[in-house]
N, C-alpha and C positions, 0 to 999 in steps of 0.2 A: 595346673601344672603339678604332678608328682614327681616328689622326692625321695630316690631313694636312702632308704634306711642304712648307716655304715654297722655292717654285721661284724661281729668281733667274731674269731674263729674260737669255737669248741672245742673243750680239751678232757680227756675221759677218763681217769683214773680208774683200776681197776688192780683187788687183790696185792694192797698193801702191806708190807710187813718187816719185820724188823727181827736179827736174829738177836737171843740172852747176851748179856755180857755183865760183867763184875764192873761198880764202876771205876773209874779212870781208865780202861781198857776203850777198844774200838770192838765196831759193829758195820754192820753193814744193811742197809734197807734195800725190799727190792719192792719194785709194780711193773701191770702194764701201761702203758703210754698210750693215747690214742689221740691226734691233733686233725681237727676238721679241715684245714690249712697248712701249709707245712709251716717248720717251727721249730725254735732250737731250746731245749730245757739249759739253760745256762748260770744258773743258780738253785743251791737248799740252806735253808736256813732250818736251825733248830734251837730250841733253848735245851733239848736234853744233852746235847755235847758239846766243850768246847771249840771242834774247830768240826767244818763238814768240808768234804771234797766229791765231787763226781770224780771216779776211775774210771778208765778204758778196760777194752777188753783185758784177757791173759790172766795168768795168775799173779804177776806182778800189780803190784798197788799205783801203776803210773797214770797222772794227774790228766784228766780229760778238760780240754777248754768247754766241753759243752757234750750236749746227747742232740745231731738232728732227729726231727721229728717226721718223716714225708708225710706229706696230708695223705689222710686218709689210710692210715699203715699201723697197724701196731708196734711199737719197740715196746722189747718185753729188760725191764732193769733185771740180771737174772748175776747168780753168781758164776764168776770168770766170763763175764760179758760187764756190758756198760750196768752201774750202778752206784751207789751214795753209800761213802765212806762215812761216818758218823765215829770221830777220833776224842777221847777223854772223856767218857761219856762221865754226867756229873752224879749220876747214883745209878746204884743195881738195875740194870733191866730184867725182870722177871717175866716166865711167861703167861701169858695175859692183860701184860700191862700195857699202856697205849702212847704213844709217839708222837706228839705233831711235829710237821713236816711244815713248811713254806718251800713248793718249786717256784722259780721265774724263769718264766717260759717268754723268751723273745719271739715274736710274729716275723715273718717276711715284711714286714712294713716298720722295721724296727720297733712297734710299739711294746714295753713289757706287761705280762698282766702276771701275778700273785696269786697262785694257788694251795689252796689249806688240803694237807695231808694228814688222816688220822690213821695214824699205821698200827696194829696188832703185834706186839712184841710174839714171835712162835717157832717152832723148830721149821718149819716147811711151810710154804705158798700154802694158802689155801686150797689151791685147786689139789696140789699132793695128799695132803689130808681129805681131803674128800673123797679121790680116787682108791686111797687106803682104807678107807671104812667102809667100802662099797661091797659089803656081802652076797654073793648068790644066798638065795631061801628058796 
């Protein structure tokens, strides 16, 4: 008799980052998302701020219950789109410096799993930086 195996859906982080801020001020982090399962990012935890919030779209700062994930789809955390408010930040974020992050990301089967974020404090997504340095020779 075989058994199947219960697979936990895969969750893809990609192009993590974090913009400067003086501390006690706010910041904002952004990535991409990518959930093998669909799935809702519904917590971040940080020890670098006092308090974190997911915001919804808009320019306004208003408080999102959650980011869904559709399986298989990238959400990109981007600014004035969905992304993580990081408010009282507890010292200088300079650039270069690094960030962990905790997402809790809820499954479609309610289970939550804990995901570690190592974010790069920088002016622009990496992918912008890379596009900008890309010289014709």
């Amino acid at each position: 008799m075989l058994l199947a195996a219960q697979a936990q859906a895969i969750f893809i982080v990609n192009q993590p980052w974090v913009t400067p801020v003086a501390r006690g001020g706010s910041t904002e982090a952004y990535m991409d998302l990518t959930s093998t399962e669909g799935a809702t990012l519904v917590a971040v935890a940080t020890d670098a701020a006092a308090a974190v919030a997911i915001l919804g779209p808009g320019k306004t700062a208003k408080k999102a219950e959650g980011v869904a994930l559709p399986e298989r789809t990238l959400v990109a955390l981007r600014p004035r789109s969905y992304r993580i408010a990081l408010q009282r930040v507890v010292h200088t974020l300079r650039l270069g410096d690094r960030v962990m992050l905790t997402l809790t990301i809820r499954g479609a089967d309610g289970t939550q799993q804990e995901i570690p974020v190592d974010a790069e404090v920088r002016l622009h997504s990496p992918i912008e930086d890379e596009r900008a340095h890309k010289h014709p020779h």
